[in-house]
C-alpha positions as CSV (number, residue, x, y, z in Angstrom):
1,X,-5.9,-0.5,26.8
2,X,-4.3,1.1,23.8
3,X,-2.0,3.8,25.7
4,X,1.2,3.8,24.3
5,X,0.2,1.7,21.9
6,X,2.7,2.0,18.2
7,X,-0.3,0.9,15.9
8,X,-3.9,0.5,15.9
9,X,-7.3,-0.8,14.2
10,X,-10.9,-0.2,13.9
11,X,-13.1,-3.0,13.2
12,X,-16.3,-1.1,11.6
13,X,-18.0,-3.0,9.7
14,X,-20.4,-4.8,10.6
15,X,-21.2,-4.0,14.0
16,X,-20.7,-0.9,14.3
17,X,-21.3,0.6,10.7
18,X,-25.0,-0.9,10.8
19,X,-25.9,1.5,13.4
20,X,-23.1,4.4,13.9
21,X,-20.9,6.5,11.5
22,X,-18.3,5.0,9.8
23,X,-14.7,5.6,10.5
24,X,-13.2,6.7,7.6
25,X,-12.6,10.1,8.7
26,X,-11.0,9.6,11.7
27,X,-8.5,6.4,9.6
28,X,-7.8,9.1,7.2
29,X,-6.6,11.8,9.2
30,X,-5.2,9.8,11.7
31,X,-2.9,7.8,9.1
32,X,-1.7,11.4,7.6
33,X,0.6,13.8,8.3
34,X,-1.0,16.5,9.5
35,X,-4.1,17.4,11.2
36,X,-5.9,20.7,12.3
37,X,-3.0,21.5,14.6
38,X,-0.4,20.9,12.4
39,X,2.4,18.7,10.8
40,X,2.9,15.7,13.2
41,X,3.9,11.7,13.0
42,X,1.5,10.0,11.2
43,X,-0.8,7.1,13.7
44,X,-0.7,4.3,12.3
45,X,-4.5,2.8,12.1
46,X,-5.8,0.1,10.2
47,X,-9.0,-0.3,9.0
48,X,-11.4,-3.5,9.7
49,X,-8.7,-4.1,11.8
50,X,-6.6,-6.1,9.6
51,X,-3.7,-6.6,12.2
52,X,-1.3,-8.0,9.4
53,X,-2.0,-4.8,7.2
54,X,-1.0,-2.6,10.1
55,X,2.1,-4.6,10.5
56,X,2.8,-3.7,7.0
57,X,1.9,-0.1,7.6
58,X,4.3,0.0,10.9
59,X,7.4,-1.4,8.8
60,X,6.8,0.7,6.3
61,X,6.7,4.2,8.3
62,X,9.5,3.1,10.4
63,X,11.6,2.2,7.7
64,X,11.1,5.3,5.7
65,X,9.5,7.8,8.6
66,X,6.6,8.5,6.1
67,X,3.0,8.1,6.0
68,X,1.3,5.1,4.4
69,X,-1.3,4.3,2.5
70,X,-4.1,1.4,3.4
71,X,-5.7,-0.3,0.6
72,X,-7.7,-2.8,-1.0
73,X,-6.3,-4.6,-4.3
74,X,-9.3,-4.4,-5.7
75,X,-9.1,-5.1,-9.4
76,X,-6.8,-6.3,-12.5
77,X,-7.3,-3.5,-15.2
78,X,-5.7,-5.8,-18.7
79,X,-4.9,-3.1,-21.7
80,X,-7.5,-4.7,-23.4
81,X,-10.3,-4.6,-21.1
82,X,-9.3,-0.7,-20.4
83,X,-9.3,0.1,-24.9
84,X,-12.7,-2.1,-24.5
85,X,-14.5,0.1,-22.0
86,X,-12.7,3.7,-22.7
87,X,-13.4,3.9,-26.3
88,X,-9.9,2.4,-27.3
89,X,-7.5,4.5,-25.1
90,X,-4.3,2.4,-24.8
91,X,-2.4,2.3,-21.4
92,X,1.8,3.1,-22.2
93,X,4.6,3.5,-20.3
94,X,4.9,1.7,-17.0
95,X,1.4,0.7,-17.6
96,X,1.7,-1.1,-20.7
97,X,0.8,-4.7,-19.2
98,X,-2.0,-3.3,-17.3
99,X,-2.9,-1.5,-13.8
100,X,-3.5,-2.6,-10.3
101,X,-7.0,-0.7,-8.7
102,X,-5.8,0.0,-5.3
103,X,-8.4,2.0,-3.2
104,X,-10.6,1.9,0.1
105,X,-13.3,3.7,1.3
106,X,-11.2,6.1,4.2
107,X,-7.4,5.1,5.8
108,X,-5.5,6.1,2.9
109,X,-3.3,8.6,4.2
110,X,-4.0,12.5,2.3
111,X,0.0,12.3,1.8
112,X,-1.1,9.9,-0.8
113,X,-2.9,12.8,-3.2
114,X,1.0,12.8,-4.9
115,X,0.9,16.9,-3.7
116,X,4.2,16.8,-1.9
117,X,7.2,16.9,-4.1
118,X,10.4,15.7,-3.8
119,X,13.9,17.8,-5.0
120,X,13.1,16.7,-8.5
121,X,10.1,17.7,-8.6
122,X,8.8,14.7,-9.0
123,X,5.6,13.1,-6.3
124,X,6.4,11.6,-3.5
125,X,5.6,11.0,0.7
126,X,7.2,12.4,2.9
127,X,8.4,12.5,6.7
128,X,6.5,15.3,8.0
129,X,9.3,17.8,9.2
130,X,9.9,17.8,5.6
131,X,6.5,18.6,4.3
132,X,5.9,22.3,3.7
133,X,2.9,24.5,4.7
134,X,2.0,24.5,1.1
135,X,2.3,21.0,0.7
136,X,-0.2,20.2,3.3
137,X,-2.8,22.5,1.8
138,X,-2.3,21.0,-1.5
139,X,-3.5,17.5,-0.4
140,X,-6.2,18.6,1.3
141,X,-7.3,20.8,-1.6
142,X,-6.8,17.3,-3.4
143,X,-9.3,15.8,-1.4
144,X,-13.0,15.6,-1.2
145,X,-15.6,14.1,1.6
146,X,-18.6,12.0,0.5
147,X,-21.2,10.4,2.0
148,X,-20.4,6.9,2.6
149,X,-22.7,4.2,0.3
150,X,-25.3,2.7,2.3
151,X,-24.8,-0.9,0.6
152,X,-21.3,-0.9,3.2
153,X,-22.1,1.7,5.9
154,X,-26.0,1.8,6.6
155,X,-25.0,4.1,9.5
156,X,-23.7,6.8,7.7
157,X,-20.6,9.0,7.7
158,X,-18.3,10.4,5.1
159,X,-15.9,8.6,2.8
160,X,-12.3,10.0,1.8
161,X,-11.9,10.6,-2.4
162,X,-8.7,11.3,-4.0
163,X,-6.5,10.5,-7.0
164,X,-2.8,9.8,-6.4
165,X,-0.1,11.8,-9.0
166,X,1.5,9.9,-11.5
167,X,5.1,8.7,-11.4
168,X,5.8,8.2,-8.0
169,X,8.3,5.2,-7.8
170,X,6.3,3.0,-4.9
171,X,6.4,-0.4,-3.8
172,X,3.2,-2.7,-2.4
173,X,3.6,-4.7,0.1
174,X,1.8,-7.3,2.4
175,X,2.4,-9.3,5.6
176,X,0.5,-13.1,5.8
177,X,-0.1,-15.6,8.5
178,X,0.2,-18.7,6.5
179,X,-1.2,-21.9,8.6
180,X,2.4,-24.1,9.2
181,X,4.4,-21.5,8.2
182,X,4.0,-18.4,10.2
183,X,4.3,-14.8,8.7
184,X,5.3,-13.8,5.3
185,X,6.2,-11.1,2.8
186,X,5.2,-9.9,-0.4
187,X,6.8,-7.1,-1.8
188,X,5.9,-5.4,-5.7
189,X,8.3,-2.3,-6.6
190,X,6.7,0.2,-9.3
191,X,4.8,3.2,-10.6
192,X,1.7,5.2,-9.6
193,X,0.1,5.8,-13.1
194,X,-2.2,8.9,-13.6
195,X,-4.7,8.3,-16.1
196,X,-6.9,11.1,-18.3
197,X,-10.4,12.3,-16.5
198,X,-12.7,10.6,-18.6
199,X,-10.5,7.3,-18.6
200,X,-10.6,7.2,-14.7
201,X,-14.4,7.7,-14.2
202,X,-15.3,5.0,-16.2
203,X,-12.8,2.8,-14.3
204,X,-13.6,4.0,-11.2
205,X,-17.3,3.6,-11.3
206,X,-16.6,-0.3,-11.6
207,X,-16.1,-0.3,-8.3
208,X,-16.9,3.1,-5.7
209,X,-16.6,6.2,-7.0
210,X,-16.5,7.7,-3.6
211,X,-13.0,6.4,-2.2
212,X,-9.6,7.2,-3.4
213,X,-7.4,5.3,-6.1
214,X,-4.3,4.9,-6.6
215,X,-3.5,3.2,-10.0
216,X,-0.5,1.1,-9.3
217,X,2.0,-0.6,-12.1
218,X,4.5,-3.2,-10.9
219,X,7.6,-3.4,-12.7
220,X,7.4,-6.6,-14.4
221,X,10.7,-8.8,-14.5
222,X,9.6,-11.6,-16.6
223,X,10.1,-14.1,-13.6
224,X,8.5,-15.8,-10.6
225,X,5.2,-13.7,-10.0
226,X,6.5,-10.8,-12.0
227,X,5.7,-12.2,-15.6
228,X,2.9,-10.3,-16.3
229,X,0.5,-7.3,-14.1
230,X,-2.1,-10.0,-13.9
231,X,0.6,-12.9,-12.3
232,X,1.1,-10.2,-9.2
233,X,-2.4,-9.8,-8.6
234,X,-3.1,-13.5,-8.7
235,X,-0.2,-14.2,-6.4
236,X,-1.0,-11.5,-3.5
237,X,-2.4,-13.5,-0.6
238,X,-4.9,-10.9,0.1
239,X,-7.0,-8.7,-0.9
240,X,-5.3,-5.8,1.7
241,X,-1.8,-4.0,0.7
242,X,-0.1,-1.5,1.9
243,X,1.5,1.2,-0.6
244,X,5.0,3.2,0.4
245,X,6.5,5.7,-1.2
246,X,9.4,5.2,-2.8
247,X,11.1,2.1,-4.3
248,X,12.0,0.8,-0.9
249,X,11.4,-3.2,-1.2
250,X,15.1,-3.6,-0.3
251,X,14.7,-1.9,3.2
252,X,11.5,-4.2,3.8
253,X,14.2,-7.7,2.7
254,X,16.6,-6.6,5.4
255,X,14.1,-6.0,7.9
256,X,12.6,-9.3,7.2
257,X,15.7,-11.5,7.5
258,X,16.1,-9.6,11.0
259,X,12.9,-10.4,12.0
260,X,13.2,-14.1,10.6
261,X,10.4,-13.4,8.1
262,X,10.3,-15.1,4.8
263,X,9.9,-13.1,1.6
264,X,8.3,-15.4,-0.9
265,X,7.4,-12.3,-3.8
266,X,9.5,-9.6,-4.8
267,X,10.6,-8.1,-7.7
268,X,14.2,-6.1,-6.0
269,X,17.2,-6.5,-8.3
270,X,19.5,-9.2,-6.6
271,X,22.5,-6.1,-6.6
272,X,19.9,-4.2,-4.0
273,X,19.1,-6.9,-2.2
274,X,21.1,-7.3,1.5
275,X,21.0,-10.5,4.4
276,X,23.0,-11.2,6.8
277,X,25.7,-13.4,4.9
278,X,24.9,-16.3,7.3
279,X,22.1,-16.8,4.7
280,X,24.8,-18.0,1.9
281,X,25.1,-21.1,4.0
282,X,21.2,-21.9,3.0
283,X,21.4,-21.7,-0.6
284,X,23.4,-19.4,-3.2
285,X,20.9,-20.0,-6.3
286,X,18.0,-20.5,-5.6
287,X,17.5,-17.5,-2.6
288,X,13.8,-17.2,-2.2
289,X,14.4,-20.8,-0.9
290,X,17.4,-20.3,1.3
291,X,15.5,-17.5,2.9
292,X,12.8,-19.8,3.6
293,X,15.5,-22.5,5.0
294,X,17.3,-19.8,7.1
295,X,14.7,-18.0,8.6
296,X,13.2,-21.5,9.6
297,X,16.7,-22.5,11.1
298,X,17.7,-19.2,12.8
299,X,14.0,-18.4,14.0
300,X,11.9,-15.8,14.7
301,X,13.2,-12.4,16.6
302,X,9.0,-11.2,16.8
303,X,6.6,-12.0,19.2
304,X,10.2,-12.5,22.5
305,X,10.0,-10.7,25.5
């Protein structure tokens, strides 16, 4: 079993973490870039075995070739509750309305440190025949191992711990098996957010100081899901995402109407968005809707032989 196979999972906790090393490390390297023998295609491995999250992850890397990163949505930061518990420092910028805590003990992928750079300059993932020597060694040096906390992993092993860069454009997305319905989309476009030292420890010991963070802002639209940071966090359907790099959320609609998959959250600009023009025939105002209606109609192109 498992040869050949295009994703994977490992289901840890509980019974195996009670009594044998956890798996972070082997999620972690696995999901990146690169290993000890080199640049190579990212695996793509999901941890506890969240099937649906590695879904997400395998769109994701074959629609952009780039590794991905595996996390929990862990917490709702508001601006207030931040200025309450870090001695008044105000969030700006893209995360004005608050941040999204997205972290996990091990499979986030090292290309998610922010150390690769695209021809801006700016942070960024990318396909590994693009990443440099120098690139590589810079997201390791990003990295640190720590012993995992016994509270989750009584059997030990190390835990990944990183801090993604600031101001990579990304988009969050998530694959759910709703009972009647059948698979469905989320999808939030926005920013990674890098937040001063002090700021981040405080934050970050809310939760496990030991496993890396990536602060995530949405970009809020004032509709559907999208009118506030809190709104997208109380909408996800669970507490798993997957983060890309890149502001890709279009690529992920097209492949969804292909597959027959209805997007119910997303915050793409109608002018990127692209379906075959069969979907006009569902519903030209209300689209989340006719996408619903279409993909229902037309259905689904997974799970044939």
């Amino acid at each position: 079993q498992g040869h050949g196979a295009i994703a994977a999972g490992f289901q840890g906790q509980r019974q195996w973490t009670d009594h044998f090393p956890n798996g972070d490390f082997l999620e972690a390297i696995l999901n990146t870039s690169f290993d000890w023998n080199g640049k190579r295609a990212p695996y793509i491995v999901a941890t506890e075995n969240d099937a649906l999250n590695a879904a997400t992850m395998l769109c994701g890397h074959l629609l952009t070739n780039t590794a991905q990163i595996f996390a929990d949505l862990r917490t709702y930061w508001s601006p207030k509750a931040v200025a309450g518990a870090c001695e008044g420092y105000r969030l700006e910028g893209p995360a004005a309305d608050g941040l999204l805590h997205l972290i996990n003990s091990g499979p986030a992928a090292l290309d998610g440190t922010g150390q690769q750079m695209n021809q801006d300059g700016k942070p960024t993932m990318k396909p590994f025949w693009e990443i440099s020597d120098d690139e590589a060694t810079k997201c390791l040096q990003a990295t640190t191992w720590h012993p995992s906390i016994t509270e989750y992993f009584p059997g030990g092993g190390l835990s990944t711990r990183y801090r993604t860069r600031g101001g990579m454009p990304a988009t969050m997305t998530r694959i759910n098996l709703v009972a009647g319905l059948g698979p469905a989309i989320q999808i939030a476009e926005g920013y990674t957010v890098e937040l001063p030292g002090t700021v981040h420890d405080v934050l970050d010991q809310r939760t496990n100081p030991t496993w890396p963070t990536t602060w995530f802002a949405p970009t809020i639209t004032g509709r559907g899901a999208f009118t506030s940071t809190y709104e997208v966090m109380n909408h996800w359907g669970a507490n798993h995402c997957v983060m890309t790099a890149g502001h890709v959320g279009h690529l992920f609609i097209t492949l969804a109407s292909i597959l027959r998959i209805p997007v119910y959250m997303h915050n793409v600009s109608t002018d990127r968005v692209f379906r075959p023009s069969a979907w006009n025939a569902f519903g030209t105002e209300g689209l989340e809707g006719a996408d619903f209606r279409a993909c229902e109609a037309f259905g689904p192109l997974y799970g044939r032989v």
